[in-house]
N, C-alpha and C positions, 0 to 999 in steps of 0.2 A: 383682583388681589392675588398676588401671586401663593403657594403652598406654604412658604416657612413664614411670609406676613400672617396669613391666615392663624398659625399654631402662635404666632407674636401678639395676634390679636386677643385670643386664647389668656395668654398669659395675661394679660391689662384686666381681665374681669377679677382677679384677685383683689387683696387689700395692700398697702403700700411693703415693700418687701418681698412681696409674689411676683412669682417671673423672672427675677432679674438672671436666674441662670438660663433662660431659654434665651433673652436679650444676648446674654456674653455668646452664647453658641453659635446666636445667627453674623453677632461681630466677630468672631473668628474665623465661622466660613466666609463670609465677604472678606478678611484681611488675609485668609491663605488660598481662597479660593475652591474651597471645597465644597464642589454638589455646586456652586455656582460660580460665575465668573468672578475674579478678584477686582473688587472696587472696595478703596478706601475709604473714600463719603459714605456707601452704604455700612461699612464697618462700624466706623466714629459716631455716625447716627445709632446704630443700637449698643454701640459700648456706653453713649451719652442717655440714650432711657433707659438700661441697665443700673446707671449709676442715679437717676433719678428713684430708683427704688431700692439705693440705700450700699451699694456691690461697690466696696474698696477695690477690690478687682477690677471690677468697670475702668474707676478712676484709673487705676493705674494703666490699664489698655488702652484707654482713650488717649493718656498723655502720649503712650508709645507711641500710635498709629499718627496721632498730631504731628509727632517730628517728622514725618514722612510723607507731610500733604505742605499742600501752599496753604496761604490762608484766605482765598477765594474757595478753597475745596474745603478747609474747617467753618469758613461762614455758612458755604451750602447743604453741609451736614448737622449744623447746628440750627438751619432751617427745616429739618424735616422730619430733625427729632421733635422739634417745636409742632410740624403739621401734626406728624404721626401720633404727639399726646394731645392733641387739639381735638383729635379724630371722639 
């Protein structure tokens, strides 16, 4: 697991509402590409558990980065936000 999943990981031991700002952070460096390489599925995925714990902000991130994918790349981030709270 890589270091900023690891602090995302972190953030999931809270109660619902915990986290979601470390979630929007790690979806911003995936969408601008900061500290790691720019992929918009990893973004959309933690904009999408961000918003699972409540971050209108999330939502609204997620819809942006959407307009900017296919929708085989929203299906596969909407898979891994699924693994990743499965976990």
């Amino acid at each position: 697991m890589g270091r900023f999943e690891a602090v995302a990981a972190e953030a999931m031991l809270g109660g619902p509402g915990d986290g979601a700002d470390v979630f929007i952070k790690l979806g911003m460096m995936y969408s601008l590409g900061c500290e790691v390489p720019a992929d918009y599925v990893s973004a959309h995925k933690w904009f999408n558990i961000a918003a699972t714990r409540g971050s209108r902000d999330a939502i609204r991130l997620r819809r942006e980065i959407a307009e900017l994918m296919s929708e085989s790349e929203i299906s596969a981030a909407q898979r891994a936000a699924r693994a990743w709270l499965a976990r």
